[in-house]
ROSE-4610 file (N, C-alpha, C; in Angstrom, 1 decimal, always signed):
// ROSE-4610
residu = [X/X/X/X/X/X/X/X/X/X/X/X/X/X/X/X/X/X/X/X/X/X/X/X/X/X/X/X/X/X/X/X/X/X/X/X/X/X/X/X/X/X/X/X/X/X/X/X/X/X/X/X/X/X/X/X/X/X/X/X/X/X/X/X/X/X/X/X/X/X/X/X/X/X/X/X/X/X/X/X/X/X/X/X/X/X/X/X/X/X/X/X/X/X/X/X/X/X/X/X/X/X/X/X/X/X/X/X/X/X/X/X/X/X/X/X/X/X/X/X/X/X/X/X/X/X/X/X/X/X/X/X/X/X/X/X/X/X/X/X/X/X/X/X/X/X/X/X/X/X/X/X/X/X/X/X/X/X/X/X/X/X/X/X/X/X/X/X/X/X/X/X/X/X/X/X/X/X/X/X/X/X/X/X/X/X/X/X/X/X/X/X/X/X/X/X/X/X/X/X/X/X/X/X/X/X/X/X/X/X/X/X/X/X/X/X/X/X/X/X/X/X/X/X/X/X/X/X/X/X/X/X/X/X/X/X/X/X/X/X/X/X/X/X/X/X/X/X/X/X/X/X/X/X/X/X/X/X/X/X/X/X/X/X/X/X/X/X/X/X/X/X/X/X/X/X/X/X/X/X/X/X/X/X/X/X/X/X/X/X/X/X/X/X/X/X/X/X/X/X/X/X/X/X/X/X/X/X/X/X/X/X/X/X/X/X/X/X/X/X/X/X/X/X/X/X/X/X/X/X/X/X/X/X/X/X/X/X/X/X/X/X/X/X/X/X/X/X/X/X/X/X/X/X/X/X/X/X/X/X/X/X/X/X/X/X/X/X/X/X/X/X/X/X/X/X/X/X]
num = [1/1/1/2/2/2/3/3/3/4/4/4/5/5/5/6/6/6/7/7/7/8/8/8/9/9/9/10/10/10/11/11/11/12/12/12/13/13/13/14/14/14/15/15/15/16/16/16/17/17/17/18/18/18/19/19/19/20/20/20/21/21/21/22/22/22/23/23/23/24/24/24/25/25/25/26/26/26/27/27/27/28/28/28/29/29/29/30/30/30/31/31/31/32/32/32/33/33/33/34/34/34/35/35/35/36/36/36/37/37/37/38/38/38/39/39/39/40/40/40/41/41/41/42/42/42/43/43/43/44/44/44/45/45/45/46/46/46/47/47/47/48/48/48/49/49/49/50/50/50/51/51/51/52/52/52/53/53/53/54/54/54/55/55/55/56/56/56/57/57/57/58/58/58/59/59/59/60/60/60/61/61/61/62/62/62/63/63/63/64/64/64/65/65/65/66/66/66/67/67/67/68/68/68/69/69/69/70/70/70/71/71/71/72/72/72/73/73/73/74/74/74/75/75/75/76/76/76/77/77/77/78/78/78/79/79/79/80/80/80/81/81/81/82/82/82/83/83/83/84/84/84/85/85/85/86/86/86/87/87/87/88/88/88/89/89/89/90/90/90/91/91/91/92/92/92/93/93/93/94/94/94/95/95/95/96/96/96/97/97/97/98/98/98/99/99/99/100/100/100/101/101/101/102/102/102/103/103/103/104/104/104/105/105/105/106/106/106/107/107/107/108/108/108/109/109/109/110/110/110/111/111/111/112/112/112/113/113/113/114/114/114/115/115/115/116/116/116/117/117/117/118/118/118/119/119/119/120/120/120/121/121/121/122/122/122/123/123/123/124/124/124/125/125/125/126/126/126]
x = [+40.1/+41.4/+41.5/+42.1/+42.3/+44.0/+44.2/+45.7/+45.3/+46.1/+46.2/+47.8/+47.3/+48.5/+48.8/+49.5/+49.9/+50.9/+50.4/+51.1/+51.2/+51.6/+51.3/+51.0/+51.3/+51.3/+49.5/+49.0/+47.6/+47.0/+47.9/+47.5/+47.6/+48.5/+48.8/+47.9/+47.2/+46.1/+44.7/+44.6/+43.5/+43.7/+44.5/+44.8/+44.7/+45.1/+45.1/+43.9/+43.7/+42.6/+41.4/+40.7/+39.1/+38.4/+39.1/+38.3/+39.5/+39.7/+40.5/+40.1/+40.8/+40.5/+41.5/+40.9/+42.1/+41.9/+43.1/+43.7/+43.8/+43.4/+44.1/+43.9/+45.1/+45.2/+44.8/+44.9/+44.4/+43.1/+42.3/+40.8/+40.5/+39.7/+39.3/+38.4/+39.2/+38.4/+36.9/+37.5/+36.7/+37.0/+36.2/+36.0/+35.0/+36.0/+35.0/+35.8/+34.9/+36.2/+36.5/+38.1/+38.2/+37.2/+36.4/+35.8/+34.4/+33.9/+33.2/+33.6/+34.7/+35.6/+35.8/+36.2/+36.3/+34.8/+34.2/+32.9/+32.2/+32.4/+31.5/+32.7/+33.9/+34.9/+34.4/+33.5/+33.0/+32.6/+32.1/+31.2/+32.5/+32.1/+33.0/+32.9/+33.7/+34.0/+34.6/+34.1/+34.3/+34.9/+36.1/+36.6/+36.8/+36.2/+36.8/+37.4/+38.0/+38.8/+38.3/+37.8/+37.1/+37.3/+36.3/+36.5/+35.9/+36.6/+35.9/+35.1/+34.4/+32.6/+31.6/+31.9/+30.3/+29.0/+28.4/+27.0/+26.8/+26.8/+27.2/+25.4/+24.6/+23.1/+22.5/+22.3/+22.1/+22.9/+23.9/+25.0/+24.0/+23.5/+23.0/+21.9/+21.1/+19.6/+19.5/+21.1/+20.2/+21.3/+22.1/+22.4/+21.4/+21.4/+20.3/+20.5/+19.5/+19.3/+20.6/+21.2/+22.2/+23.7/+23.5/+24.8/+25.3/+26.8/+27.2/+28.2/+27.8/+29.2/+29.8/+31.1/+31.5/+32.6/+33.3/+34.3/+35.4/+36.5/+37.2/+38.2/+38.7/+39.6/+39.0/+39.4/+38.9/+39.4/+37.9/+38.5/+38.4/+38.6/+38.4/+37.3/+36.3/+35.3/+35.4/+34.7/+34.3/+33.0/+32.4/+31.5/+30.9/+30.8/+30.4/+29.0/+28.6/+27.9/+28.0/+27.0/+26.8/+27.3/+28.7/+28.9/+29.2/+28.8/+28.4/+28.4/+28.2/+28.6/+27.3/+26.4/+24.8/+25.3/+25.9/+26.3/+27.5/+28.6/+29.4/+28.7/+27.8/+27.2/+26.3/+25.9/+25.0/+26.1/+27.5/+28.4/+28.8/+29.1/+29.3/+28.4/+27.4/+26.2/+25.9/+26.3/+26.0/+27.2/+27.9/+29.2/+29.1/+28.3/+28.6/+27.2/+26.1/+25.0/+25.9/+26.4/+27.2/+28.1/+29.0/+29.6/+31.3/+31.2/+32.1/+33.0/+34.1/+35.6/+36.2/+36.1/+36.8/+38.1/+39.0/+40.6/+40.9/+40.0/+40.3/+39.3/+39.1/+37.5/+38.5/+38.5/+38.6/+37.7/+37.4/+36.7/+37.5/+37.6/+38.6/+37.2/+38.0/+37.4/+38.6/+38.0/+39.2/+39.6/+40.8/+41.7/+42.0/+41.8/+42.3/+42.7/+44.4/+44.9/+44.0/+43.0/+42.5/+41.6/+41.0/+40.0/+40.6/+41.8/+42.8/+43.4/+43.6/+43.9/+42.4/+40.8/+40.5/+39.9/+40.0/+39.3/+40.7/+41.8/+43.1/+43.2/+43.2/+44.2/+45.5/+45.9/+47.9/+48.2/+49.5/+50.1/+50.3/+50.6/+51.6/+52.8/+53.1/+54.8/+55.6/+56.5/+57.5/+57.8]
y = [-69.6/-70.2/-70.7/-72.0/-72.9/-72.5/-72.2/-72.2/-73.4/-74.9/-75.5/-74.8/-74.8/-74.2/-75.8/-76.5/-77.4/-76.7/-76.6/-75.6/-76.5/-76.1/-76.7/-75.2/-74.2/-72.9/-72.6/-73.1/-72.8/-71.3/-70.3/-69.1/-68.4/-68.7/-69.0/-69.2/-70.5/-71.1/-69.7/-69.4/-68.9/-67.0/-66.8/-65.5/-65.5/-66.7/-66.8/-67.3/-68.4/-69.0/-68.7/-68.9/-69.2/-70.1/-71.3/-72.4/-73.4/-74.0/-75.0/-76.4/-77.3/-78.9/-79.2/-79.3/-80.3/-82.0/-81.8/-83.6/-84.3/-85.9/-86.0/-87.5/-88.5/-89.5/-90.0/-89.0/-88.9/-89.0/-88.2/-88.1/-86.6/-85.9/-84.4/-85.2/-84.1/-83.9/-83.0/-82.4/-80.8/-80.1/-79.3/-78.6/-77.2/-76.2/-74.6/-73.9/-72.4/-71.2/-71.2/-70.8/-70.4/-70.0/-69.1/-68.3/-69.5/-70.4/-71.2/-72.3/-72.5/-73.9/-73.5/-72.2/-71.6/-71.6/-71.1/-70.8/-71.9/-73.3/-74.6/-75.1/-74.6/-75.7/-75.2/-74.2/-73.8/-72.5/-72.0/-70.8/-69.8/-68.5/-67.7/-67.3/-66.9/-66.5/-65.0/-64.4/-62.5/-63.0/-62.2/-62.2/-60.8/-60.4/-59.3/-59.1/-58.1/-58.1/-57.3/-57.1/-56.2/-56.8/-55.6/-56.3/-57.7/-58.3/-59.8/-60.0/-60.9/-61.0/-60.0/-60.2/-59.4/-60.1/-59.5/-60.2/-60.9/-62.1/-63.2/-62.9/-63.8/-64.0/-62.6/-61.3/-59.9/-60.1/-60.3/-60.3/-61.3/-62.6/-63.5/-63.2/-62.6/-61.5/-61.0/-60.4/-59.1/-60.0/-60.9/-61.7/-62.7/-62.8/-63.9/-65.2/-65.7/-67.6/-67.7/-69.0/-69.8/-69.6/-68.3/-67.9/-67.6/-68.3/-68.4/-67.6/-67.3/-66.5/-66.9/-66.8/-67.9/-66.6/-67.0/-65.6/-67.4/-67.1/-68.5/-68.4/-66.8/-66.5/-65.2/-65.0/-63.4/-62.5/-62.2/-60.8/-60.7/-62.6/-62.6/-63.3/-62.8/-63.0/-63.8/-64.9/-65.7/-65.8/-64.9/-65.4/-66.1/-67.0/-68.2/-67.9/-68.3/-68.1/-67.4/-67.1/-66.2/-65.0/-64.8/-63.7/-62.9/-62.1/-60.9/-59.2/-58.6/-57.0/-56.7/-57.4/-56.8/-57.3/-58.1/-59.1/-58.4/-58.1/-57.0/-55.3/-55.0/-53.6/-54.5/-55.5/-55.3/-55.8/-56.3/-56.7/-55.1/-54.2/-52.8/-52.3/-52.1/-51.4/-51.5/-53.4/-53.6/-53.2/-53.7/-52.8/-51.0/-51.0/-49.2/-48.8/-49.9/-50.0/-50.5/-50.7/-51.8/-50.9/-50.1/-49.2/-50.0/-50.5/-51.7/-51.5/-51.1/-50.5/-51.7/-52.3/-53.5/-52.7/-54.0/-53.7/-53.9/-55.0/-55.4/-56.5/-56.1/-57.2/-57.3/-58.8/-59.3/-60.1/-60.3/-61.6/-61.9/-63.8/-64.6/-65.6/-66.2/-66.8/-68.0/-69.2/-70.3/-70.0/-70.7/-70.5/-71.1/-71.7/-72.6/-73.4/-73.3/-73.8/-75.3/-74.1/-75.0/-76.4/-75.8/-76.8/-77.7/-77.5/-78.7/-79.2/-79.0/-79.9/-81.0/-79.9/-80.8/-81.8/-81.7/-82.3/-83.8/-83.7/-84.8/-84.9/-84.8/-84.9/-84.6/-84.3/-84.3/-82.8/-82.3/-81.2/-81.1/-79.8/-79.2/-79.7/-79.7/-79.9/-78.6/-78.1/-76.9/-77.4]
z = [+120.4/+120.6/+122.0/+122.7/+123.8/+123.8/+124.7/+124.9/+126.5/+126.4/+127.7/+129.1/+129.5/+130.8/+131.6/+132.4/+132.5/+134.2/+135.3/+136.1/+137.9/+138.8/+140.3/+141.0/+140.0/+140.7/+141.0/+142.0/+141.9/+141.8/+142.1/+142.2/+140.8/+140.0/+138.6/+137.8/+138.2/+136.9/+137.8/+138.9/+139.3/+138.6/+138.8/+137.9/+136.6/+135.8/+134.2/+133.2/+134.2/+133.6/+133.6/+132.3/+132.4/+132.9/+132.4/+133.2/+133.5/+134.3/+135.3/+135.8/+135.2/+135.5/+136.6/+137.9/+138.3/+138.4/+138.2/+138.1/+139.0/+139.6/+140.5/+139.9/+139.9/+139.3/+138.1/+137.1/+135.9/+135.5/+136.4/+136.1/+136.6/+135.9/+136.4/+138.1/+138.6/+139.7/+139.9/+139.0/+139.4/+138.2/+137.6/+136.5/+136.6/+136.0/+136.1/+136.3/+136.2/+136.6/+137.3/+137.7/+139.0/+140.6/+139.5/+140.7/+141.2/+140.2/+140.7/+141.6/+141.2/+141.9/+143.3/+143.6/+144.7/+145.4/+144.7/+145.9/+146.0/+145.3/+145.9/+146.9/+146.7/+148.2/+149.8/+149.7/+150.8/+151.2/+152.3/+152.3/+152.6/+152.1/+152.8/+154.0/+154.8/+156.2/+156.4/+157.4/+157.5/+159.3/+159.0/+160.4/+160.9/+162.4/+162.8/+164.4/+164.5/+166.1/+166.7/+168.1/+168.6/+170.4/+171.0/+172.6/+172.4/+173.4/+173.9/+174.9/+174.3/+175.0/+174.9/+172.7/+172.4/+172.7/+172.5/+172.3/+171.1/+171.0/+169.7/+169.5/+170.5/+170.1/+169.6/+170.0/+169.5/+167.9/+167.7/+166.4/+165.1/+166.1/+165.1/+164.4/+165.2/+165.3/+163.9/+164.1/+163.1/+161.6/+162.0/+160.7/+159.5/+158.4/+158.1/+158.2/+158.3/+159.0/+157.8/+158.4/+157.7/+158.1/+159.0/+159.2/+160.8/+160.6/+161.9/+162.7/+163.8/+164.7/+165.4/+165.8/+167.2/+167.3/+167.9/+169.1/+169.1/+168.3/+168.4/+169.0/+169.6/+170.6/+171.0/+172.5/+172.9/+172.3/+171.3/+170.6/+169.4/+169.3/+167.7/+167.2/+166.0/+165.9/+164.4/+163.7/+162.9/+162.6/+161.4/+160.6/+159.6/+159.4/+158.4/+157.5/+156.6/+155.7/+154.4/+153.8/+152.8/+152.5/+152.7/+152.9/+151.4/+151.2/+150.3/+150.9/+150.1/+150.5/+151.9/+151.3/+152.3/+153.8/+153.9/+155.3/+155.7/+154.8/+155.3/+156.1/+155.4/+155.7/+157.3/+157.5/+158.1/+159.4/+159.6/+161.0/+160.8/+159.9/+160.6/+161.0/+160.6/+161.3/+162.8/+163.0/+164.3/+164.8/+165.1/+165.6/+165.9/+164.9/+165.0/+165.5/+166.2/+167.0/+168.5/+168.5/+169.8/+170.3/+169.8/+170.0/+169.7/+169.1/+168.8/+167.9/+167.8/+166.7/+166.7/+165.5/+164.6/+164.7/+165.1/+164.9/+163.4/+162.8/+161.9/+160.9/+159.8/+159.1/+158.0/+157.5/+156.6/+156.1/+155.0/+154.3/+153.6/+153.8/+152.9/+152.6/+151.5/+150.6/+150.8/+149.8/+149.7/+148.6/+148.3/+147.3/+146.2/+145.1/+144.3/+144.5/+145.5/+146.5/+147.4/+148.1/+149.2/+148.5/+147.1/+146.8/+146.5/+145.5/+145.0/+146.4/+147.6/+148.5/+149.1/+149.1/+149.7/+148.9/+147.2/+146.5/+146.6/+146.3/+146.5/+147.6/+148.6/+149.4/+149.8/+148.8/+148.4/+148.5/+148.9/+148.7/+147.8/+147.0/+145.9/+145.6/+144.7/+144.7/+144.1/+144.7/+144.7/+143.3]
């Protein structure tokens, strides 16, 4: 059975659906599950807070090639790449090699949301 959903709620079609076309001028843009559509609009990113002016080069060491760190405010740390659970275990480990207490680690991912913006260009409409 196909039930079509017809929505601007992107968070909506990403909780409901199996698979998601977005539109933009009456041509699919982009086509796939949710969770695919999301992970080709770009890599995920792990953010954490900690003292300022770690050792970023030591940090990159023990990260795998492809992946990036940068300190984008004192304190606060950005990592780019591949991120998966192994890459999570291995920024605590170093941290808890460094002597280093995260205020706070998140991993975000893009959102439904973001792909439908960078694939259009255009906002949402309310």
């Amino acid at each position: 059975m196909t039930t079509v959903l017809t929505t601007h709620f992107m968070q909506e079609a990403e909780e409901l659906a199996d698979d998601v076309a977005i539109v933009d001028a009456g041509r699919i843009a982009a086509q796939g599950s949710p969770e695919e559509l999301c992970r080709g609009g770009a890599e995920n990113t792990l953010r954490f807070t900690g003292r300022p002016g770690l050792d970023l080069g030591s940090l990159l060491k023990a990260l795998p090639d492809g992946t990036a760190a940068t300190e984008t405010l004192p304190g606060t740390y950005r990592i780019t790449g591949g991120v998966d659970p192994q890459l999570l275990a291995t920024v605590t480990s170093w941290c808890a090699q460094h002597g280093v207490m995260p205020d706070g680690i998140a991993v975000e991912r893009h959102t439904l949301e973001d792909v439908f913006l960078e694939l259009t260009g255009k906002e949402l409409r309310s």
